[in-house]
N, C-alpha and C positions, 0 to 999 in steps of 0.2 A: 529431404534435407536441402535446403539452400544452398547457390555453387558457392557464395564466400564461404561458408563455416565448411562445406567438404573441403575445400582451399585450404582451409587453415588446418583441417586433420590430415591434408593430404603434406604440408608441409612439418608437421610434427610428427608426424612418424616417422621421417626422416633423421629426427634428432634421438641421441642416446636414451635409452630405456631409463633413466632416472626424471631427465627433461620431462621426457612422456608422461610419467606420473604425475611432477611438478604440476603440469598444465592440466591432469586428467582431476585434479586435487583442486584447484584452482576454480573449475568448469562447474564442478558437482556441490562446488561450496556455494559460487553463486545460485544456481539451483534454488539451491535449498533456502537460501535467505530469497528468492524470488518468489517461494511460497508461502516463505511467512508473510511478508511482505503483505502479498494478497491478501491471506488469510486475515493480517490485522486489518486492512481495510476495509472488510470485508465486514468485521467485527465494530470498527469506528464508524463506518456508512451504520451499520445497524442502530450501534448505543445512538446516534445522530439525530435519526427518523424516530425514536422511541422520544428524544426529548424534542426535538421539534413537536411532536403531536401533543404532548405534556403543554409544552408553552400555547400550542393555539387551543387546547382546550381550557386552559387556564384565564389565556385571554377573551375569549369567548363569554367565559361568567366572569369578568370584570374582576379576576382580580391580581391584574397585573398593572404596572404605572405606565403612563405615559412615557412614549422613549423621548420628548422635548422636555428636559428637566424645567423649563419654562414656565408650561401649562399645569405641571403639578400643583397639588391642590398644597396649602401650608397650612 
């Protein structure tokens, strides 16, 4: 455990056993959205790399345009 965060438990348990919940409530809710979190990104890095390799194999056989809307053929 890091001395801030003992720091800060060691200042909260000082406070009323309602507080303490308040914060322990607070603590574990972050958590938990810091796993989704990951997990979606985790999930969007994937879906990413699946179409990036889609688009260079697409560009590969030709058949994707030109990104200079210029050189397009009309």
């Amino acid at each position: 455990m890091t001395k801030l965060l003992e720091k800060a438990f060691n200042q909260a348990s000082k406070l009323p056993e309602s507080s303490q919940d308040a914060i322990a409530a607070i603590i574990l809710e972050e958590l938990k959205d810091e796993k989704k979190w990951k997990t979606a990104f985790a999930n969007s890095q994937d879906s990413l790399s699946k179409l990036a390799a889609k688009v260079r194999n697409e560009s590969e056989k030709g058949k994707t345009l030109p990104s200079d809307p210029a050189s397009r053929k009309k």
